[in-house]
DSSP file (Angstrom, degrees, kcal/mol; ACC not computed):
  #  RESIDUE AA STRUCTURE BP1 BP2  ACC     N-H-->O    O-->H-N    N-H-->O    O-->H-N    TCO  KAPPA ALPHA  PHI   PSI    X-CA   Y-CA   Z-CA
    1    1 A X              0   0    0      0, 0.0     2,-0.5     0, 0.0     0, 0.0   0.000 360.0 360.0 360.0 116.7   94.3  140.0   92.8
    2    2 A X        -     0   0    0      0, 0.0     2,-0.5     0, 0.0     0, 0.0  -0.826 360.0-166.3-104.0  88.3   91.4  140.5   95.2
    3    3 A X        -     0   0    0     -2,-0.5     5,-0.1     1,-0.0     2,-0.0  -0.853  13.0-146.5-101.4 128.1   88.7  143.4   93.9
    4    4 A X        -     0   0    0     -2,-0.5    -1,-0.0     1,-0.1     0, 0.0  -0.246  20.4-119.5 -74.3 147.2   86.3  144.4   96.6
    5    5 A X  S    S+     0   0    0      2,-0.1    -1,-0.1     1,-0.1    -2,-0.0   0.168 115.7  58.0 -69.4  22.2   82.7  145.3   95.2
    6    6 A X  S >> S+     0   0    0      3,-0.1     4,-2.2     2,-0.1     3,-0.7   0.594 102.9  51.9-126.1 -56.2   83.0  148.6   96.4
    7    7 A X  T 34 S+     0   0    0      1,-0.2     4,-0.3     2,-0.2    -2,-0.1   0.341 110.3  52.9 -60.3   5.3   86.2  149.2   94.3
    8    8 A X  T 3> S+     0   0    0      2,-0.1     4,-0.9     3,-0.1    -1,-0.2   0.639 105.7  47.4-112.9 -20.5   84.4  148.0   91.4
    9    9 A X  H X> S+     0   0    0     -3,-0.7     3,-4.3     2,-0.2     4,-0.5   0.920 112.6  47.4 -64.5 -77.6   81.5  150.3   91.6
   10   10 A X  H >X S+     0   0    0     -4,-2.2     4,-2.8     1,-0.2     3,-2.5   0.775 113.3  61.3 -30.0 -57.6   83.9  153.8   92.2
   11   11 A X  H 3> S+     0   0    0      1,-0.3     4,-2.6    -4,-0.3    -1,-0.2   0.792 106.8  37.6 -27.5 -57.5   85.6  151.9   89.1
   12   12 A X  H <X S+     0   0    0     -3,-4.3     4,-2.0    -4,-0.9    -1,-0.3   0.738 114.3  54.7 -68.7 -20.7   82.6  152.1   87.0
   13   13 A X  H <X S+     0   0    0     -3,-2.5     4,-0.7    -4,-0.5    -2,-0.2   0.854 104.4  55.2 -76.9 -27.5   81.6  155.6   88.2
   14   14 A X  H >X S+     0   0    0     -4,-2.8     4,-4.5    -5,-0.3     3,-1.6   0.956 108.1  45.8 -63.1 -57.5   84.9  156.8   87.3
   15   15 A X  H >< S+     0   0    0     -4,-2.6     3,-3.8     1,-0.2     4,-0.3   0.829 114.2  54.4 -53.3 -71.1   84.6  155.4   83.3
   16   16 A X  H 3X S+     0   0    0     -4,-2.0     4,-2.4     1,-0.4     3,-0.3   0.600 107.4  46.8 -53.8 -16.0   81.0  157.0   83.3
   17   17 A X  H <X S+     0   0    0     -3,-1.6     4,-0.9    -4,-0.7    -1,-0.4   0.826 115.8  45.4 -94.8 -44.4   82.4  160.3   84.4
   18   18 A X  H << S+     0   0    0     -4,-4.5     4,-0.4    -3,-3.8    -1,-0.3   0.468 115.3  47.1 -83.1  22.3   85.2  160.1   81.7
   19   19 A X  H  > S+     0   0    0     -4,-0.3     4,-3.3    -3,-0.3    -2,-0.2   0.568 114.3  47.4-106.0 -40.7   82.8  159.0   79.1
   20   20 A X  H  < S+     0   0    0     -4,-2.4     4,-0.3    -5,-0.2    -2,-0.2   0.764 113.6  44.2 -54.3 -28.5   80.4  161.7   80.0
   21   21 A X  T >X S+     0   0    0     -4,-0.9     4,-2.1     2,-0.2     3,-0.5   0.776 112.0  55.1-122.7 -55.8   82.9  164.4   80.1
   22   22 A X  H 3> S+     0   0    0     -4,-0.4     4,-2.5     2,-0.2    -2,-0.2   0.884 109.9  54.7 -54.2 -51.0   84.6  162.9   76.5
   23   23 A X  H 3< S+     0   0    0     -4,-3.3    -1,-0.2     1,-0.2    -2,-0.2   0.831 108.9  40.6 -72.8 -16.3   80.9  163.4   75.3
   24   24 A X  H <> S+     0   0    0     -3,-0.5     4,-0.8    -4,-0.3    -2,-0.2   0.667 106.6  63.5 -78.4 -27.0   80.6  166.8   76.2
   25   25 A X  H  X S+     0   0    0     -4,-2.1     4,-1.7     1,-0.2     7,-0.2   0.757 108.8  42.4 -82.4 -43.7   84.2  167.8   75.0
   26   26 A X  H  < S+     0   0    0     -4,-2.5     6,-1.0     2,-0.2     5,-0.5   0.691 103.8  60.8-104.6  13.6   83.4  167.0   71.4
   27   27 A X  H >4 S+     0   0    0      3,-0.2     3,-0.7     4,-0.2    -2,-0.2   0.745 113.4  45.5 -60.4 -30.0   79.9  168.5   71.5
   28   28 A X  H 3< S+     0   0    0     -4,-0.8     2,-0.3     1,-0.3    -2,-0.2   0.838 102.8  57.8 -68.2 -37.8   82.2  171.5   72.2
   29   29 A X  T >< S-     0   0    0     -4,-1.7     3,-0.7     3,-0.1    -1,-0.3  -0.250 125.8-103.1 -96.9  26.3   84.4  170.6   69.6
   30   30 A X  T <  S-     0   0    0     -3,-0.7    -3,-0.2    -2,-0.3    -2,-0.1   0.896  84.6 -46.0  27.8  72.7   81.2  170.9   66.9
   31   31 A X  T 3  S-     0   0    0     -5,-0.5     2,-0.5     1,-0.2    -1,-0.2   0.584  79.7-179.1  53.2  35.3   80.8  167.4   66.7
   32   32 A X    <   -     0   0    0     -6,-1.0    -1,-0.2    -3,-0.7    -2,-0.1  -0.065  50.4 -82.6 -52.7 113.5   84.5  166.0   66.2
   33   33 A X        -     0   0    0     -2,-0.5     2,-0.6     1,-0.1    -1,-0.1   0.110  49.0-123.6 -18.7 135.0   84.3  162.2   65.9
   34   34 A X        -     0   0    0     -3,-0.1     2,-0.1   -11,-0.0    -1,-0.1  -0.823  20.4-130.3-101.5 118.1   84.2  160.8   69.2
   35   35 A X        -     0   0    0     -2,-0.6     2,-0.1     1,-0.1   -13,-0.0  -0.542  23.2-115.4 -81.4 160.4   87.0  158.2   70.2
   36   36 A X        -     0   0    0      1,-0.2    -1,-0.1    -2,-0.1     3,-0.0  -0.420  20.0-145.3-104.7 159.6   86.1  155.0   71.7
   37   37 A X  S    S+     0   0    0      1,-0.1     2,-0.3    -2,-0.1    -1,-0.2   0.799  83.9  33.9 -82.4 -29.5   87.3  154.5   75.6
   38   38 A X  S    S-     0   0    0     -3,-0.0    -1,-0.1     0, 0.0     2,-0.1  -0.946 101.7 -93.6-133.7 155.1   87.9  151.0   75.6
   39   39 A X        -     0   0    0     -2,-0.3     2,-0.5     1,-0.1    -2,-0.1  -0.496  44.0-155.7 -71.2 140.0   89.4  148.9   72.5
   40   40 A X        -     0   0    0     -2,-0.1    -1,-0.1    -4,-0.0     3,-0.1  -0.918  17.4-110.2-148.8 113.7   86.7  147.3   70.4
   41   41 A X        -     0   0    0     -2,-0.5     2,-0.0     1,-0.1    -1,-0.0  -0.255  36.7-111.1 -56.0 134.8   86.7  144.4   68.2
   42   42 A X        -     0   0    0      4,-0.0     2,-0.3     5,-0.0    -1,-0.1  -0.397  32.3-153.8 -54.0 137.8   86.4  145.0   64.3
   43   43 A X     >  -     0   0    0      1,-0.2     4,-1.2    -3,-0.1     5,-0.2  -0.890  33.0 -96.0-125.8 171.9   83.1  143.8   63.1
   44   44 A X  H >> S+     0   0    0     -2,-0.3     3,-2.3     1,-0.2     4,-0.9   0.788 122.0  49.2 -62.5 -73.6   82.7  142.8   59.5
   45   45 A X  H >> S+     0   0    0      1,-0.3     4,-1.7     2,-0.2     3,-1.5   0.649 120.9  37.1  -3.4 -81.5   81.2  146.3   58.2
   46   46 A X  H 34 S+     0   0    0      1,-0.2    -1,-0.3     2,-0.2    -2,-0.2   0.481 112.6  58.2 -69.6  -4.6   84.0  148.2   59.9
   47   47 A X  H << S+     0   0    0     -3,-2.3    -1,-0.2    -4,-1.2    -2,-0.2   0.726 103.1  46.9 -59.5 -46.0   86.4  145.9   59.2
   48   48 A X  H << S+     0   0    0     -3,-1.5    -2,-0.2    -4,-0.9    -3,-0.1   0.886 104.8  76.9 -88.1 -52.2   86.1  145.8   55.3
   49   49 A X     <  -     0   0    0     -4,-1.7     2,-0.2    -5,-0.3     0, 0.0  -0.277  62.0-154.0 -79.2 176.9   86.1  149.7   55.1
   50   50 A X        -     0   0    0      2,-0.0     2,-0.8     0, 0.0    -1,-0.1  -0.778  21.8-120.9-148.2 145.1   88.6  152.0   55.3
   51   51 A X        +     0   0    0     -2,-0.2     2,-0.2     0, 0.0    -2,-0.0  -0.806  37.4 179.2-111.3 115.9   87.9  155.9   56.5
   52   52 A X        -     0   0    0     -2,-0.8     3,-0.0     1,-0.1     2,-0.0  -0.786  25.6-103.9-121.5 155.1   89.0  157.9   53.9
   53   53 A X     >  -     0   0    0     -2,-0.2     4,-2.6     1,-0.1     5,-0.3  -0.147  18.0-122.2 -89.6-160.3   88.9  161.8   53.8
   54   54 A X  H >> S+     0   0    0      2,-0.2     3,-2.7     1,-0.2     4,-1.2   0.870 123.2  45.0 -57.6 -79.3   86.5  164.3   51.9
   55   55 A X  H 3> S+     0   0    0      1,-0.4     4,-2.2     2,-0.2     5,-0.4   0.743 115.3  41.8 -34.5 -76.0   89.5  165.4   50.5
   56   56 A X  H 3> S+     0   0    0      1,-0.2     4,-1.8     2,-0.2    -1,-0.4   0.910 114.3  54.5 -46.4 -45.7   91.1  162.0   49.8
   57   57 A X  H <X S+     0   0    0     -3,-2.7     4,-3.2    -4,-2.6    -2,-0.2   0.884 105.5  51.3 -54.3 -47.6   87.6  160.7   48.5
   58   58 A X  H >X S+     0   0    0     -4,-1.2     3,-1.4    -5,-0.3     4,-1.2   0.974 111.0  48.8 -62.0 -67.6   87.3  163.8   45.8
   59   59 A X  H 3X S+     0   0    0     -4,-2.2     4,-1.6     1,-0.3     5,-0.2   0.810 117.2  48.0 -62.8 -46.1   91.3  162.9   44.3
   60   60 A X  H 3X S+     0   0    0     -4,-1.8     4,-2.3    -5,-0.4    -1,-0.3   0.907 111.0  47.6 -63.4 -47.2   89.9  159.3   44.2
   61   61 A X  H <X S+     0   0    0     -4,-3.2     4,-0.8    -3,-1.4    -2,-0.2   0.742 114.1  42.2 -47.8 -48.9   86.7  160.2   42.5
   62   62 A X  H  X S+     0   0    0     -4,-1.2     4,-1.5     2,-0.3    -2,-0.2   0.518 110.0  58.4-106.8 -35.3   88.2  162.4   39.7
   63   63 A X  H  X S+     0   0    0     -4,-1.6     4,-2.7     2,-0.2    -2,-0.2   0.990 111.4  50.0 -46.9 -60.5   91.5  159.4   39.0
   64   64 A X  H  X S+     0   0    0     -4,-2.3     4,-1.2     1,-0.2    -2,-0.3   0.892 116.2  41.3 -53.7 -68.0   88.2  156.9   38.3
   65   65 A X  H  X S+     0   0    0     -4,-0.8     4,-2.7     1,-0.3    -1,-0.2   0.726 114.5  44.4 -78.9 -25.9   86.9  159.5   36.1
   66   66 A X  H >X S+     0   0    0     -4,-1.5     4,-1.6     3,-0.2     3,-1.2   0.926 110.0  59.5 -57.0 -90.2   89.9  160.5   34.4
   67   67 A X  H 3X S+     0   0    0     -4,-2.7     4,-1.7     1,-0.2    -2,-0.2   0.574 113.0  38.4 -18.5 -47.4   90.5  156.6   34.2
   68   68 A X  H 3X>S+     0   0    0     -4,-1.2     4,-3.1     2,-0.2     5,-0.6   0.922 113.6  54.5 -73.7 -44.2   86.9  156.1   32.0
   69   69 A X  I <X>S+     0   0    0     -4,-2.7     4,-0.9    -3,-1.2     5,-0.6   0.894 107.2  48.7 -54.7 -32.9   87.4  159.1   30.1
   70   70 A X  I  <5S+     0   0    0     -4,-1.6    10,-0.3    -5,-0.2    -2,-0.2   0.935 115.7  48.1 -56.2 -62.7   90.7  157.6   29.2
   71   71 A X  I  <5S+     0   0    0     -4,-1.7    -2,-0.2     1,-0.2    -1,-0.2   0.653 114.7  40.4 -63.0 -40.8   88.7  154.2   28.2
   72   72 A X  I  <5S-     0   0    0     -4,-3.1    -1,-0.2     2,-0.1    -2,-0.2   0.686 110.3-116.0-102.6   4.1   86.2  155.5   26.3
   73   73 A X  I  <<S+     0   0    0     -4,-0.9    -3,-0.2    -5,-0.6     2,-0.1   0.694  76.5 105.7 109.4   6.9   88.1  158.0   24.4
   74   74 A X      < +     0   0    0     -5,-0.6    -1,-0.3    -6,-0.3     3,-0.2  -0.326  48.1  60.6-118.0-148.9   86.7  161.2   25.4
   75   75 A X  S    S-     0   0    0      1,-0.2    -9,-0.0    -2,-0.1     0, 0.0  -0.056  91.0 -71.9  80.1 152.9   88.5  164.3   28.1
   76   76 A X  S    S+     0   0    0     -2,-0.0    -1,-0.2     2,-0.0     3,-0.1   0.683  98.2 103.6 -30.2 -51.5   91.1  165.9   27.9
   77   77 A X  S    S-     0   0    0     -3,-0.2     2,-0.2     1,-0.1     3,-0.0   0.209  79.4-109.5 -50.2 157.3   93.3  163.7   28.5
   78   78 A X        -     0   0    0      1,-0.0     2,-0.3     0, 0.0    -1,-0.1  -0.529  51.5 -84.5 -85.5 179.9   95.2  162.4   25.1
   79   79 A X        -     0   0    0     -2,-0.2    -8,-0.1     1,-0.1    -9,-0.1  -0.650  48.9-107.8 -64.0 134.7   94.2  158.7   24.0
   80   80 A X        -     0   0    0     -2,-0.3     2,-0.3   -10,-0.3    -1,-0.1  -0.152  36.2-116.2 -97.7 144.5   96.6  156.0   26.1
   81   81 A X        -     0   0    0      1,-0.0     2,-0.6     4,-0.0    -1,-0.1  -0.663  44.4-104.7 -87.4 152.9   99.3  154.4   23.2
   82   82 A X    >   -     0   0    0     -2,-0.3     3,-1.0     1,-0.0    -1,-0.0  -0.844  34.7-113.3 -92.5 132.5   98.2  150.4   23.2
   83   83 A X  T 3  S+     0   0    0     -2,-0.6    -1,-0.0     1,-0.2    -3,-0.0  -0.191  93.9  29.9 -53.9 141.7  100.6  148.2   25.0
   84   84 A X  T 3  S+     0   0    0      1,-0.2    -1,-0.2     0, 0.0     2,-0.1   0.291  75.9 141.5  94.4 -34.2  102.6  145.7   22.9
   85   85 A X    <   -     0   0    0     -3,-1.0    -1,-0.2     1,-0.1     2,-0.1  -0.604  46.3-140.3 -78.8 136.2  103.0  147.5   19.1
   86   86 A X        -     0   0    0      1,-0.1     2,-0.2    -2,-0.1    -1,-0.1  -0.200  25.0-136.1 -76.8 160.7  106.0  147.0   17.4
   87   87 A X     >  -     0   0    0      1,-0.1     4,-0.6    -2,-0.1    -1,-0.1  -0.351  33.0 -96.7-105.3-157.0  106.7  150.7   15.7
   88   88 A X  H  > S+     0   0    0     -2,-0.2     4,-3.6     2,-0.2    -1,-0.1   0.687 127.6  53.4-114.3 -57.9  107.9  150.7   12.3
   89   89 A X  H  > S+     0   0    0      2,-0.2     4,-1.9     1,-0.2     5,-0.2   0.980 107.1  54.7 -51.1 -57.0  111.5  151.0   13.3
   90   90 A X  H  > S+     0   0    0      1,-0.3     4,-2.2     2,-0.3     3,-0.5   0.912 110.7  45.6 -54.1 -45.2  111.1  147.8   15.7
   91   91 A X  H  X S+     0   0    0     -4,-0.6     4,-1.8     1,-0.3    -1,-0.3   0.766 113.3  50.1 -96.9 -10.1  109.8  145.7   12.9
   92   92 A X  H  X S+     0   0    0     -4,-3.6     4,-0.7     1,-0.1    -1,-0.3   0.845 108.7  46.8 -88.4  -0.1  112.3  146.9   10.7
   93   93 A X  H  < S+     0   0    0     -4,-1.9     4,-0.2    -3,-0.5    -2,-0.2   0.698 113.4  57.4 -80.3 -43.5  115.0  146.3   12.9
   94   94 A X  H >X S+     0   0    0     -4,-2.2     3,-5.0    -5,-0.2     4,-3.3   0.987 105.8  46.0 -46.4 -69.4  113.2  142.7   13.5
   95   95 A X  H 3X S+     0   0    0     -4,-1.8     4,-1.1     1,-0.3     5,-0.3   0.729 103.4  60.2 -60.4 -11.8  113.2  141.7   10.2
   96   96 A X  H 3X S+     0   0    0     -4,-0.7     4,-0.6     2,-0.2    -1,-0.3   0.633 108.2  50.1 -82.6 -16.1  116.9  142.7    9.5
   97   97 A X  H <> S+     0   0    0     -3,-5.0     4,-2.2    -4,-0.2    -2,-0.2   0.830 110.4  49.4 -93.4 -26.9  118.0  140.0   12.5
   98   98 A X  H  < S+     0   0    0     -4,-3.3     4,-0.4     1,-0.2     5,-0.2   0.844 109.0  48.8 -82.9 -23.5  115.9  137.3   11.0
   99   99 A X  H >X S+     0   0    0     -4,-1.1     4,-2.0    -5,-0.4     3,-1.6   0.918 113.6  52.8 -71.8 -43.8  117.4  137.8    7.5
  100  100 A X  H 3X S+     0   0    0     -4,-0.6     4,-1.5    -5,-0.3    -2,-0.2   0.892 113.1  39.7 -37.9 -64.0  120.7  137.7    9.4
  101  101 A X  H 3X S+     0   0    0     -4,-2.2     4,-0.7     1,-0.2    -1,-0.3   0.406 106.7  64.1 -85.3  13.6  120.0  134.6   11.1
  102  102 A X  H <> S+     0   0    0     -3,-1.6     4,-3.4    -4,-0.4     5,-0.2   0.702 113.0  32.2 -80.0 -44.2  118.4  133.0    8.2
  103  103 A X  H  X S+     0   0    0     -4,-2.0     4,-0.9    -5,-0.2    -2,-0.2   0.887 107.4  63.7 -90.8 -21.7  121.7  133.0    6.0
  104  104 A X  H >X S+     0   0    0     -4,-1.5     3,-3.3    -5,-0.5     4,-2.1   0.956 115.3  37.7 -65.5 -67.7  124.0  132.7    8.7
  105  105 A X  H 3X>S+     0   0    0     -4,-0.7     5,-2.0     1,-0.3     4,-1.7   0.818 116.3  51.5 -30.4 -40.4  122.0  128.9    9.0
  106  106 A X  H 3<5S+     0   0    0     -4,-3.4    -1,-0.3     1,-0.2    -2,-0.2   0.755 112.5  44.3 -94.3   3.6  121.8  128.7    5.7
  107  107 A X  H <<5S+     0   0    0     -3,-3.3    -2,-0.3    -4,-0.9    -1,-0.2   0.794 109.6  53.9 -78.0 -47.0  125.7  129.4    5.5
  108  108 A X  H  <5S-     0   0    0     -4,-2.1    -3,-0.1    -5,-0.1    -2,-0.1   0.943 143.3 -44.3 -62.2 -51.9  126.8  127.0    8.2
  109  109 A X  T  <5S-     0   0    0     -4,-1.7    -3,-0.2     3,-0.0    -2,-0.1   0.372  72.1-140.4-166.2  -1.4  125.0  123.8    6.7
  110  110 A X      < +     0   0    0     -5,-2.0    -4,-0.1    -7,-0.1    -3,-0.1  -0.061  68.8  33.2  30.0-142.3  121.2  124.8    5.5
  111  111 A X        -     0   0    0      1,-0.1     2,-0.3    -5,-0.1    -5,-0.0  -0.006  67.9-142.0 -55.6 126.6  118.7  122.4    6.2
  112  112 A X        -     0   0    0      1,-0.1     2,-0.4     0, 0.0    -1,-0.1  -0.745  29.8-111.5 -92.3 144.0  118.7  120.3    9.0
  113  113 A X        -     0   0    0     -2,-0.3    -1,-0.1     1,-0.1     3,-0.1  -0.670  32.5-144.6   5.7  73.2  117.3  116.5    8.3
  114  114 A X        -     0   0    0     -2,-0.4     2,-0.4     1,-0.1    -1,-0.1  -0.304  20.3-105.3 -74.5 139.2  114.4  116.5   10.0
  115  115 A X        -     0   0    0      1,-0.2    -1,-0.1     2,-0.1     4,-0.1  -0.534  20.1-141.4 -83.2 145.2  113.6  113.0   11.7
  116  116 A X  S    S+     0   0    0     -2,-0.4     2,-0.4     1,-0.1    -1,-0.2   0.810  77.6  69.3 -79.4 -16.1  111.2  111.0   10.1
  117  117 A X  S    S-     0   0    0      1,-0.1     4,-0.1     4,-0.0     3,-0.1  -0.777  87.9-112.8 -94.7 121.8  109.4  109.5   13.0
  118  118 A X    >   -     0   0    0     -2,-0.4     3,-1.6     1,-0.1    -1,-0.1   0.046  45.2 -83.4 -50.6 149.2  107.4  111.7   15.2
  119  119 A X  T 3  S+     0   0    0      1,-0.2    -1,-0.1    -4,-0.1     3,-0.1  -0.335 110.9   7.5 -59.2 125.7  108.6  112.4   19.1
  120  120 A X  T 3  S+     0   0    0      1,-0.3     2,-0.6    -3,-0.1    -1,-0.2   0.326  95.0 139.7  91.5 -17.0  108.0  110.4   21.5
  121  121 A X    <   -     0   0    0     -3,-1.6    -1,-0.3    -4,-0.1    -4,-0.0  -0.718  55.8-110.4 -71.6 133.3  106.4  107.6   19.0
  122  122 A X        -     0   0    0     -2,-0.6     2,-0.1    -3,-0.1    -1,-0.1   0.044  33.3-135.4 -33.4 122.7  107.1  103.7   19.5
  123  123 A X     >  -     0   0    0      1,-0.1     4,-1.8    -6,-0.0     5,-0.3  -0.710  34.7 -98.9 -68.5 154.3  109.6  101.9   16.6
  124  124 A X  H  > S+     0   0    0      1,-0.2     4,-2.2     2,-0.1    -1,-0.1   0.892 122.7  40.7 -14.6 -62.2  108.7   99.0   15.3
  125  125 A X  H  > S+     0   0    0      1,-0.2     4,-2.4     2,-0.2    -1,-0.2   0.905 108.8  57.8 -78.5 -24.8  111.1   97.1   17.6
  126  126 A X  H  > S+     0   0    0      2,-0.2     4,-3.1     1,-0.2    -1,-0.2   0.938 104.0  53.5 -49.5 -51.1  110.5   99.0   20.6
  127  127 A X  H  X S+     0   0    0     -4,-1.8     4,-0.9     2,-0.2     5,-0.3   0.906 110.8  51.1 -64.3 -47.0  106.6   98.1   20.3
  128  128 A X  H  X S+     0   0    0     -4,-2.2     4,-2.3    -5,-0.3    -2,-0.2   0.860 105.6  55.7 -50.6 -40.1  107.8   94.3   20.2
  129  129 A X  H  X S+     0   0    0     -4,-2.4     4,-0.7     2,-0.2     5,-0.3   0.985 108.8  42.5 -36.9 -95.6  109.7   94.8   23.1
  130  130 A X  H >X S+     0   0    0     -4,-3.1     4,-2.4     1,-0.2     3,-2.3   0.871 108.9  60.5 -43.4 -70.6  107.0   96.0   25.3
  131  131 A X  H >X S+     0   0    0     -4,-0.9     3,-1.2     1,-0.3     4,-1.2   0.733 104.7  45.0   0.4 -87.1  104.7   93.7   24.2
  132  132 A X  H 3X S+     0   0    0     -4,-2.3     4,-0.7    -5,-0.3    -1,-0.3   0.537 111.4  50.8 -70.9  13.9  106.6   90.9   25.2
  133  133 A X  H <X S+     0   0    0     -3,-2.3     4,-0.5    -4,-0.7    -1,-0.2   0.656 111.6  54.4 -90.1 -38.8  107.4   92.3   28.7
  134  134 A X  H XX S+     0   0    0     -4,-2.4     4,-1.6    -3,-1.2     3,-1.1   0.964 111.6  44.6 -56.3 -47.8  103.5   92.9   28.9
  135  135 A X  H 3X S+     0   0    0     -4,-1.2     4,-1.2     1,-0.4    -2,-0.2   0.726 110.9  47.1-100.5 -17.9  102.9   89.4   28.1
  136  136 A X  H 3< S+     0   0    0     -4,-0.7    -1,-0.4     2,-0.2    -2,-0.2   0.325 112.1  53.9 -96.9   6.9  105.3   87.7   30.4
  137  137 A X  H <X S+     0   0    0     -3,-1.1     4,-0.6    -4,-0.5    -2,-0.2   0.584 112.6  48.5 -70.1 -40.5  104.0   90.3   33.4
  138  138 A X  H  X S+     0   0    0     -4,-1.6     4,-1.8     2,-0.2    -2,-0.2   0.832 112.8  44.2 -67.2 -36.3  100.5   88.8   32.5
  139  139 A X  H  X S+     0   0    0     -4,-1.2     4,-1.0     1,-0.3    -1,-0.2   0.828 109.3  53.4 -88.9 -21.2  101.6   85.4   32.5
  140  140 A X  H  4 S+     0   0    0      2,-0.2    -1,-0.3     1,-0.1     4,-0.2   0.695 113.0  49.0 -90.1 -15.3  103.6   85.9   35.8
  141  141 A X  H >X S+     0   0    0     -4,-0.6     4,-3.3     2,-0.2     3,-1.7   0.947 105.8  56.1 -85.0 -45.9  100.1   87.4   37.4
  142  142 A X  H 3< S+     0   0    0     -4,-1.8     4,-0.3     1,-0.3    -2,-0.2   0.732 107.9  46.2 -55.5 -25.1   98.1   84.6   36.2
  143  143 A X  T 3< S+     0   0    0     -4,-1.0    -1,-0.3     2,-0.2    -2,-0.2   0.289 112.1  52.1 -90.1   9.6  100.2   82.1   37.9
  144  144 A X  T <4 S+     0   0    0     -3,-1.7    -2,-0.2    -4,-0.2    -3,-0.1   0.543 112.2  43.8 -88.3 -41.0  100.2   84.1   41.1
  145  145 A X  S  < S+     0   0    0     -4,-3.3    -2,-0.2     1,-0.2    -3,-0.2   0.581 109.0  58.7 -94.4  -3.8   96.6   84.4   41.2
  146  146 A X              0   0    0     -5,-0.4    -1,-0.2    -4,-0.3    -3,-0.1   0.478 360.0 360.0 -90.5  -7.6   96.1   80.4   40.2
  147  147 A X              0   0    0     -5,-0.1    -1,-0.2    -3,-0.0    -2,-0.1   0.547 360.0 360.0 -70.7 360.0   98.2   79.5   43.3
């Protein structure tokens, strides 16, 4: 594609003539936000915000305030229930399944035998084991590294 310099000038006069003409049209328009002609990279400032209107801004404004009045207890607004309490009902309702399954357990077989050695601890013979598997790994490295 082969652009003469003559076709690049008229080119340019032409944007100035719509940009000029764009600038006059929203002077007319009592200052309506002017759009831009050709696309334009976001730069970090415009990037991070967001263009919200008056309108939109005010409903935002007044949620947040609601939201603190909410927090510290005062407005209109009633007090917010706390998340997480059991009612009265709940915890009796609890305690009538745990009795349940307390006597069904203690119906079946009661108390299970608990083992006497803690999880995941060594026996006696176990610890004897490893040992001598340590010591005949040590002795098979010392006669690898004497060689």
């Amino acid at each position: 594609m082969d652009i003469s310099v003559k076709d690049l000038q008229e080119a340019i006069s032409i944007r100035q003539q719509i940009d000029n003409l764009q600038r006059r049209l929203s002077s007319l328009l009592r200052g309506a936000p002017q759009r831009p002609t050709a696309p334009t990279a976001p730069t970090a400032a415009t990037a991070a915000r967001r263009y919200f209107s008056p309108t939109t801004r005010a409903k935002l404004a007044a949620a947040a305030r609601a939201r603190w009045a909410r927090r510290r207890g005062t407005g209109g607004a009633a007090p917010a229930k706390k998340k997480g309490q059991l009612t009265p009902a709940g915890r009796r309702k609890l305690s009538q399944l745990m009795k349940a399954r307390w006597a069904a357990r203690r119906k079946t077989g009661g108390k299970q035998k608990a083992s006497s050695r803690k999880k995941g601890a060594l026996t006696p013979a176990g610890r004897r084991r490893l040992s001598e598997l340590m010591k005949a790994r040590w002795a098979a490295r010392r006669k690898a590294g004497s060689k």
